[in-house]
VMD Tcl script that draws the C-alpha trace (Angstrom):
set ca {
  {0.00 0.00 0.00}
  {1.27 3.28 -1.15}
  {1.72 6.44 1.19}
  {0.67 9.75 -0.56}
  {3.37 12.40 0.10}
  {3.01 16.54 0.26}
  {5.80 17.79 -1.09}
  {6.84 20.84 0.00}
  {9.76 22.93 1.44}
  {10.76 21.38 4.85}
  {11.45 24.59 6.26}
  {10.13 28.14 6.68}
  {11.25 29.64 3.15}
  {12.00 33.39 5.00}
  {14.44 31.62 7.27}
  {16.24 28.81 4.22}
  {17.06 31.65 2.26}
  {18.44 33.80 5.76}
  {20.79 31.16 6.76}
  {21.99 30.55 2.72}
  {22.62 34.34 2.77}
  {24.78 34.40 5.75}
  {26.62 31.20 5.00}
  {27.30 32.41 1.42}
  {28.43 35.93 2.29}
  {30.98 34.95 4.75}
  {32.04 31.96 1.67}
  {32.57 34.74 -0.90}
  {34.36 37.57 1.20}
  {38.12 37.11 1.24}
  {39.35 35.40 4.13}
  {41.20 37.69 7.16}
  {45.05 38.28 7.05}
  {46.82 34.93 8.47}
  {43.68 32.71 7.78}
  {43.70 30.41 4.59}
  {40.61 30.02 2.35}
  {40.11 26.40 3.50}
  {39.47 27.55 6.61}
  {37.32 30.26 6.05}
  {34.81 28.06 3.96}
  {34.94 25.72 6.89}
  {33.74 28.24 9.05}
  {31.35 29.82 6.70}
  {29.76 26.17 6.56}
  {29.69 25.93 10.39}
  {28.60 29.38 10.91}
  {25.38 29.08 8.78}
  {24.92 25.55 10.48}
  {24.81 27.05 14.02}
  {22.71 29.94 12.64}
  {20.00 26.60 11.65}
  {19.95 25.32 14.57}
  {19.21 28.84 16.53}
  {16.58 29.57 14.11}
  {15.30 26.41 13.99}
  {15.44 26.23 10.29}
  {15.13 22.33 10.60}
  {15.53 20.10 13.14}
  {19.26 19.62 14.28}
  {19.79 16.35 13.22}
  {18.76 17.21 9.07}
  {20.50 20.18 9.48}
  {23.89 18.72 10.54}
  {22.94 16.21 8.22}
  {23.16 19.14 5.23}
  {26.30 20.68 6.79}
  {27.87 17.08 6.35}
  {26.99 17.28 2.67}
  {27.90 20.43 1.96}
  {31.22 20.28 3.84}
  {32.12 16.98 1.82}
  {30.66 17.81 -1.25}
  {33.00 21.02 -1.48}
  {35.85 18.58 -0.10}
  {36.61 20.79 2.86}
  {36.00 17.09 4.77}
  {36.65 14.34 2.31}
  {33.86 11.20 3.07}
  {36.25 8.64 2.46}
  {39.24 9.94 4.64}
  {41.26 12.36 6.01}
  {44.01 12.32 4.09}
  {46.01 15.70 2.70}
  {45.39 17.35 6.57}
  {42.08 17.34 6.08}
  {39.31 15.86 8.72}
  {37.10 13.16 7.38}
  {33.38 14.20 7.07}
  {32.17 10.75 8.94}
  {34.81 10.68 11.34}
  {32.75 11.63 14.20}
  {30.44 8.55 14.14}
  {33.77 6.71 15.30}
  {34.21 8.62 18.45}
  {33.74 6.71 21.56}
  {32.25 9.93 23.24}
  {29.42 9.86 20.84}
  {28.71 6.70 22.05}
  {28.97 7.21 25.24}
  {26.20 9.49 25.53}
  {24.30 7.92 23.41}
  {24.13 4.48 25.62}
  {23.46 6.92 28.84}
  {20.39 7.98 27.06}
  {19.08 4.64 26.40}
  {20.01 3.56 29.75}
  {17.57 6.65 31.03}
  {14.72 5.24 28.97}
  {14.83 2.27 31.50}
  {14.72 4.66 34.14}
  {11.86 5.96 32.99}
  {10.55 3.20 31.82}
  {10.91 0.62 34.89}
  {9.40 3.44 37.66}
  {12.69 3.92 39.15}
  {13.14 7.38 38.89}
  {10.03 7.75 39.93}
  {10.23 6.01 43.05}
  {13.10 7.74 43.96}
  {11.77 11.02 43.58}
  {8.93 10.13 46.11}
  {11.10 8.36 48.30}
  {13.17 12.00 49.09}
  {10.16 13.76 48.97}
  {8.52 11.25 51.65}
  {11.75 11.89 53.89}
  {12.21 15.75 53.11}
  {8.46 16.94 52.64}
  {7.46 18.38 55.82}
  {7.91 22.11 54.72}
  {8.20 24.27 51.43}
  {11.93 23.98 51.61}
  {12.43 20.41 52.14}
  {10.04 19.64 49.38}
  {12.63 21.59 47.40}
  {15.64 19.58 48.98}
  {13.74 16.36 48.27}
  {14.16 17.21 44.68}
  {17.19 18.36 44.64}
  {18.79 14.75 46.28}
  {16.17 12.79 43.65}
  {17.70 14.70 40.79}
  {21.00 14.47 42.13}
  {20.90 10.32 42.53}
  {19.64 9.97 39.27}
  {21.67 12.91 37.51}
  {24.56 10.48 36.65}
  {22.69 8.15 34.33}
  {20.14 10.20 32.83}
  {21.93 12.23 30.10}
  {19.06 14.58 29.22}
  {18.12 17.31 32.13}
  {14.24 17.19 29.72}
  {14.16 14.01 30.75}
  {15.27 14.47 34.27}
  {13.61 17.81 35.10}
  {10.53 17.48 32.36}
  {9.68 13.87 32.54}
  {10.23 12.70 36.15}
  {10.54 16.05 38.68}
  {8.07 18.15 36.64}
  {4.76 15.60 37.64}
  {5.60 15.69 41.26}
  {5.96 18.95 41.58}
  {2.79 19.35 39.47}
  {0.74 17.05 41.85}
  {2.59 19.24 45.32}
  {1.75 22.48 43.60}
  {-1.76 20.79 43.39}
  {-2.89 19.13 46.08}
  {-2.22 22.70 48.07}
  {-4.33 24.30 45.56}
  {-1.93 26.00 43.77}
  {-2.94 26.76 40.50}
  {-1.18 29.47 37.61}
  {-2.93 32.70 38.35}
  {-4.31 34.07 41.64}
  {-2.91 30.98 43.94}
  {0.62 30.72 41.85}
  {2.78 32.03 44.24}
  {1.18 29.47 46.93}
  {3.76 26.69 45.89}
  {3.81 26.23 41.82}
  {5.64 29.70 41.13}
  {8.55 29.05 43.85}
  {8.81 25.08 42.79}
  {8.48 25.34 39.16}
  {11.60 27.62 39.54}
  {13.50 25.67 41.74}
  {13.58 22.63 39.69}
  {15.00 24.61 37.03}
  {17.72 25.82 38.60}
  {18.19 22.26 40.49}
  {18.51 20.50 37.36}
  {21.03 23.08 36.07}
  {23.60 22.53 38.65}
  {22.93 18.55 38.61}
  {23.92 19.04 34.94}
  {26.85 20.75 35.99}
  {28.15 17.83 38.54}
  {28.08 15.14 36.20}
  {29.83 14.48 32.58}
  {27.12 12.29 31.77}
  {24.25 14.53 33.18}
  {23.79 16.47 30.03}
  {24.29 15.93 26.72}
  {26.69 18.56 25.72}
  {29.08 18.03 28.64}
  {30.55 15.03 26.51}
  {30.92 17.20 23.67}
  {32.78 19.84 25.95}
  {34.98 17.38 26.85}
  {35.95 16.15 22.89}
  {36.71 19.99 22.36}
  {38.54 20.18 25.32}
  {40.37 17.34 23.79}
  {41.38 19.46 20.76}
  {43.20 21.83 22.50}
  {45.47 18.88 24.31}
  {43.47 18.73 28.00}
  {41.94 15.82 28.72}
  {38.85 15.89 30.82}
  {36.91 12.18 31.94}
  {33.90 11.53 34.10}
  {36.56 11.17 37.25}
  {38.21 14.44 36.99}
  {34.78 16.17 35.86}
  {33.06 15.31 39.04}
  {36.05 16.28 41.89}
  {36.50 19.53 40.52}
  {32.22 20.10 40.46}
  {31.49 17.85 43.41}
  {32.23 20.54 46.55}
  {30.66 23.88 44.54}
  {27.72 21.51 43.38}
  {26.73 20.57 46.80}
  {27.33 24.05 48.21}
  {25.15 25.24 45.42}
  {22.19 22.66 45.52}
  {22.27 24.20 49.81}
  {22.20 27.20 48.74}
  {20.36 28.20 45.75}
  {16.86 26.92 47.15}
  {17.33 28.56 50.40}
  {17.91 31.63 48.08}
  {14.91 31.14 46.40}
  {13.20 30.92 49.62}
  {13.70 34.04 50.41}
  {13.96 36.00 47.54}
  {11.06 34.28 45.76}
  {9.15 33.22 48.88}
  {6.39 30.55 48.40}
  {3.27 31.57 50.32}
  {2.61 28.06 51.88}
  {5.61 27.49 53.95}
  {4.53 24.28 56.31}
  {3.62 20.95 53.99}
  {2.87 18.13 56.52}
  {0.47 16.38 54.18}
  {2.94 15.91 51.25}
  {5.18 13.03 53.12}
  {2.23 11.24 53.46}
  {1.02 11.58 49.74}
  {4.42 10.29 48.72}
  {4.39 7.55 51.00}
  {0.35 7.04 49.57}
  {1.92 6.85 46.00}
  {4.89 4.61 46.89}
  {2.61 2.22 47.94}
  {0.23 2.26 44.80}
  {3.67 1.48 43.32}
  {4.05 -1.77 45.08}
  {7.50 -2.88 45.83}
  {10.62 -2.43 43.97}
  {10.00 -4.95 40.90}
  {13.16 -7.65 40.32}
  {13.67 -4.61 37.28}
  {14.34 -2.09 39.26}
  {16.80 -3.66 41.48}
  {18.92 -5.03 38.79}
  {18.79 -1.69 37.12}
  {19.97 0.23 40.23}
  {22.73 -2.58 40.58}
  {23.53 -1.28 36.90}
  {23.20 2.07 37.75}
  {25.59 1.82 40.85}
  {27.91 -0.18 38.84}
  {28.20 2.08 36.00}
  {29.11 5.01 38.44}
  {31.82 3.24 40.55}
  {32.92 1.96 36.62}
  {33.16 5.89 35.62}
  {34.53 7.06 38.76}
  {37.52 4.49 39.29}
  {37.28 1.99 36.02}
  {39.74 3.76 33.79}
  {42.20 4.55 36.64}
  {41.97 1.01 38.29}
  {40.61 -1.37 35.95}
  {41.45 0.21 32.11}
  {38.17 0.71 31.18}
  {37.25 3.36 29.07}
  {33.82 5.21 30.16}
  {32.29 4.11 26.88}
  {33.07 0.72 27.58}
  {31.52 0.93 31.07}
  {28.58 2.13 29.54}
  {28.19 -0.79 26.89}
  {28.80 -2.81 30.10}
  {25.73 -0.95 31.80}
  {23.35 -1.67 28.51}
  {24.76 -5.46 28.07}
  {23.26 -5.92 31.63}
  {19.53 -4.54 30.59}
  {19.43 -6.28 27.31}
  {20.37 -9.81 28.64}
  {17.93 -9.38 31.75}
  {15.33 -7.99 28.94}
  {14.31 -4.80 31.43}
  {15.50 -3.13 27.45}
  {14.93 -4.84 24.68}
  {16.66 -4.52 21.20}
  {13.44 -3.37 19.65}
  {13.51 -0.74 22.66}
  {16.90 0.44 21.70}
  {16.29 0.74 18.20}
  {12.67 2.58 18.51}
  {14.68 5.36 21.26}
  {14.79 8.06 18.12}
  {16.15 10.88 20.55}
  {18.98 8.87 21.08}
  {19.71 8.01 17.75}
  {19.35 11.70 16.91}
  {21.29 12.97 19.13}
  {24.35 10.46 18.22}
  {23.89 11.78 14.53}
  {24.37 15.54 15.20}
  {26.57 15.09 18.02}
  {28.92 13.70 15.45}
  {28.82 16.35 12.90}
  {29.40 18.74 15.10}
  {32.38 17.15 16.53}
  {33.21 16.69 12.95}
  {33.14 20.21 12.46}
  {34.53 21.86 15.56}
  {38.07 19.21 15.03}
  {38.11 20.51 11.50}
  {37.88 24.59 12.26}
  {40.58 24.20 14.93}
  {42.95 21.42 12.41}
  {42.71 24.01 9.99}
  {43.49 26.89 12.14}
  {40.40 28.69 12.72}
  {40.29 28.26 16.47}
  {43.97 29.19 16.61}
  {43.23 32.41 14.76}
  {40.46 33.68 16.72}
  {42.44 32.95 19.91}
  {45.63 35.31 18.62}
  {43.32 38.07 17.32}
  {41.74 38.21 20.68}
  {44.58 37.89 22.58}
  {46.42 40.50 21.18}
  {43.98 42.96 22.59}
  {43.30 41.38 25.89}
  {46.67 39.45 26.64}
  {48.49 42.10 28.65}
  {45.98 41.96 31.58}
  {46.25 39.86 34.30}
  {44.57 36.00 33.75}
  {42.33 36.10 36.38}
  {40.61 39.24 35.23}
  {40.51 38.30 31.63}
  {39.16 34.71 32.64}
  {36.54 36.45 34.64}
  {35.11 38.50 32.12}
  {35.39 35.81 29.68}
  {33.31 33.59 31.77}
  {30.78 36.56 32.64}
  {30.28 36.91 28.42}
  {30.22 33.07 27.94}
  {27.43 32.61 30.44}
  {25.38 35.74 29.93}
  {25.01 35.41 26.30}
  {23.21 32.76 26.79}
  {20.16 34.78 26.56}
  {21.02 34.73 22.70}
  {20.61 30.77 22.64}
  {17.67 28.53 22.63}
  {20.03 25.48 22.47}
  {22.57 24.32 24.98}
  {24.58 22.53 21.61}
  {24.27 25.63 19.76}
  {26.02 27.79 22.71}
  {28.90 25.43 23.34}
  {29.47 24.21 19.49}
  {29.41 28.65 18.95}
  {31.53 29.22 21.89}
  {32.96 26.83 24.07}
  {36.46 25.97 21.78}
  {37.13 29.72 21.21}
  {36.58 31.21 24.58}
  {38.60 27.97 25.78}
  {41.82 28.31 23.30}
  {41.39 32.56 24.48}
  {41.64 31.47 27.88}
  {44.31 28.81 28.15}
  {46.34 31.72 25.78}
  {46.37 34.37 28.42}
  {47.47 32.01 31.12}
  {44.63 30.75 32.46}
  {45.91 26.58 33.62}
  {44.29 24.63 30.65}
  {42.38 22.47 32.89}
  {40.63 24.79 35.02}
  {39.61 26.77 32.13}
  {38.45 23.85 30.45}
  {36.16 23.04 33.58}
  {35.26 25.94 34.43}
  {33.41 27.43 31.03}
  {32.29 23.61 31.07}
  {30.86 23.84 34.12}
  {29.09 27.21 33.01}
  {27.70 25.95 29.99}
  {25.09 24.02 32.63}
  {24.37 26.72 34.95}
  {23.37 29.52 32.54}
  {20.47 26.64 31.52}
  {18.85 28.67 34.70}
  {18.76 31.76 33.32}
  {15.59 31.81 31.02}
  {12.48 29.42 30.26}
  {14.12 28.85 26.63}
  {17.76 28.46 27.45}
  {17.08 24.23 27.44}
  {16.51 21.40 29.63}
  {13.41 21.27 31.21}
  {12.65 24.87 30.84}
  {9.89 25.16 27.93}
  {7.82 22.21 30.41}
  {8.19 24.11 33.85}
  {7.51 27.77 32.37}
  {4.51 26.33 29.83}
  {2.97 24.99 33.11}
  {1.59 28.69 33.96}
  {2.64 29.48 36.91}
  {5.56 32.65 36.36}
  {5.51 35.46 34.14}
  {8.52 36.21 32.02}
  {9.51 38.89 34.08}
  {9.30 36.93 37.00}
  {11.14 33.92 35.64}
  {14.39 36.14 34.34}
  {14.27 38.26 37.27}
  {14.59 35.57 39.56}
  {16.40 33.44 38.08}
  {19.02 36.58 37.00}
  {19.51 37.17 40.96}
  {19.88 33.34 41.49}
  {22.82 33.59 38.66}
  {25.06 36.01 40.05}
  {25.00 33.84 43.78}
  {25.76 30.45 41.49}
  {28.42 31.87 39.83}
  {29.81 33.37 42.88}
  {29.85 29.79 44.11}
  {31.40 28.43 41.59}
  {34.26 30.49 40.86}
  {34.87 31.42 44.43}
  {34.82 28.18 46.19}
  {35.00 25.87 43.12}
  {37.93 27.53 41.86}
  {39.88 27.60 45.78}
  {38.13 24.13 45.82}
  {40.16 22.93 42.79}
  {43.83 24.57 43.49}
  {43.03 22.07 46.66}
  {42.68 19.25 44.62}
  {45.61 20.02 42.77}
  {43.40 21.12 39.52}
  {45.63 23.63 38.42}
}
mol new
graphics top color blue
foreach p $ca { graphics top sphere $p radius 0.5 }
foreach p [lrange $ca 0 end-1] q [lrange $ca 1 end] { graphics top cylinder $p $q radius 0.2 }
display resetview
């Protein structure tokens, strides 16, 4: 049985012929002094790519998928190989980092899909959930216990914490309008800003932190789950403490006193039944894959990739994930494909000098200040412009490599600047309903204006990053960072 098809354009025409503009203008001007014309077409390709995804011209994955064609067709990255200096267009899909977070998100499905993030949640709440506050707290440990394995702060934030805190907000009678500031408004925010600084703590707790860590890898400093986690582990906690007491204050909920919601948890947990033989073996596997990233490549030589086909072996031969389960998980699969092209592309603008050019421009206006001043400012522009981005990828594939090679240029010690922008690249999630994550969910559910959202969450941002560069940076000259 045939399938009629529309045909038509598979994008807004206004915005196709925008991005073609752009990306042929920058092809056609004459490459800067000291920059080859192999370059500059690179970066004209990526340039109109990143200006896609911002405008949402297509989805991410067809419009790396175009970039890829373009770039190869024009043999600035040759399909078959990298030979004559150049990067091969496909050599992404080889890179175990790809991978990586790839079987992280799968793993999450069964997170999701077994209850067990679930339970968890309601478990913390049960214990924390006497008061406002501790309802807050409850979801901050929940997030934090599951933030290692679930490489998606959507699926963290959106699928699991945004129902509970839906049903709290509710059962008080807290509903967007009038009663919003009764528990929804002050909640809604808080796991926002929660699941920003869990995806901060953990390489494998957002999607882009694996990519920060291949273009980290570009530039010679090599960053792995172990070393990710001790230099976030002592500002994350201080910051989980900290930021919903802030919001306590500053963005008070009107219902301080919950001593109903405990027993609603509990109420639910037992509707649940007890843990199925699923969900123990998958937090065995979750446990294991943790200890496995934490001390497997220093003890036991095992890449984190590896652990993680370990982790997915484990649910496929106990069938809590079936093969059928892995193929159907298209967000996955997506994200693989344009996680690869833009790895792709970012290797081949810094092989062919484009990152290294940017760096020396910049640095010969900047470089004779001190390194702690210029890294500060640096790190004020890379997380503040995030107002300008709708997509955590699109920030750090625009950003992160040439702020990074700026950085480590002026002096700053390659691995804390490496780190540190990484670590930023999470937080400024917080800073508006669009900026990613579970964002669109908690704003769409009604309960804060715009104004109060950025307001709020603007105030919030100045105390993280205080945290983070204050006691996270003295935390990691401890630690022998840099």
């Amino acid at each position: 049985m045939t399938e009629q098809v529309q045909v038509k354009l598979a994008f807004p025409l206004w915005k196709g012929v925008f991005t073609l503009f752009v990306g042929l203008l920058i092809w056609f001007m004459p490459p800067p002094t000291g920059l080859d014309i192999f370059a500059w077409h690179m970066f004209a390709v990526f340039a109109a790519t990143i200006l896609a995804i911002i405008l949402k011209v297509m989805p991410m994955g067809a419009v790396t998928m175009v970039a890829l064609v373009v770039s190869a067709m024009t043999g600035l990255t040759p399909i078959s190989g990298g030979g004559n200096g150049k990067v091969a267009a496909l050599s992404g899909f080889a890179n175990g980092t790809i991978w990586l977070i790839g079987i992280a998100m799968f793993i999450s499905r069964a997170v999701i899909k077994t209850g067990l993030g679930r339970r968890i949640a309601l478990w913390f709440i049960s214990k924390c959930g006497h008061s406002m506050l501790g309802v807050a707290y409850g979801l901050a440990l929940s997030d934090m216990v599951l933030g290692p394995g679930i490489p998606s702060a959507s699926a963290r934030g959106g699928g699991i914490m945004y129902p509970i805190t839906q049903s709290i907000a509710t059962a008080y009678q807290s509903e967007p309008g009038p009663t919003a500031r009764k528990a929804g408004a002050f909640l809604m925010i808080c796991v926002s800003q929660i699941d920003a600084i869990i995806c901060a703590m953990f390489l494998t707790a957002m999607a882009g932190n694996p990519l920060i860590a291949e273009l980290a890898a570009s530039q010679g400093i090599q960053v792995n789950w172990g070393i990710w986690f001790l230099g976030a582990i002592v500002p994350g906690l201080l910051t989980l403490l900290i930021i919903p007491l802030c919001l306590y204050y500053i963005y008070p909920p009107e219902l301080k006193k919950t001593p109903e919601i405990p027993g609603i948890a509990r109420e639910e947990l037992r509707k649940m039944g007890p843990m199925s033989l699923a969900e123990k073996i998958l937090a065995f596997d979750f446990v294991l894959l943790i200890v496995l990233w934490t001390a497997g490549d220093i003890f036991f030589q095992i890449p984190a990739t590896l652990s993680a086909f370990i982790g997915l072996a484990i649910l496929l031969l106990s069938n809590i994930m079936s093969w059928k389960n892995i193929i159907e998980e298209k967000t996955a699969w997506d994200t693989m494909f344009w996680f690869a092209v833009l790895v792709m592309m970012a290797n081949a603008l810094n092989k062919y000098g484009m990152i290294a050019w940017i760096s020396k421009g910049i640095v010969g206006y900047i470089g004779h200040f001190d390194w702690l001043l210029v890294f500060l400012v640096l790190i004020l522009v890379y997380f503040y412009t995030r107002y300008f981005f709708a997509s955590a990828m699109a920030h750090i594939s625009a950003m992160y490599l040439a702020f990074l090679a700026v950085s480590v240029s002026v002096g700053v010690p390659p691995l804390l600047a490496a780190l540190t922008l990484g670590y930023t690249s999470n937080l400024s999630m917080g800073l508006t309903q669009y900026s990613g994550g579970p964002g669109p969910a908690l704003f769409g559910s009604g309960y804060n204006s715009t104004g109060q959202w950025w307001g709020v969450s603007f105030l919030v941002s100045i105390v993280s990053i205080a945290i983070w560069l204050l006691a996270g940076g003295a935390w990691m000259k401890i630690v022998g960072i840099w």
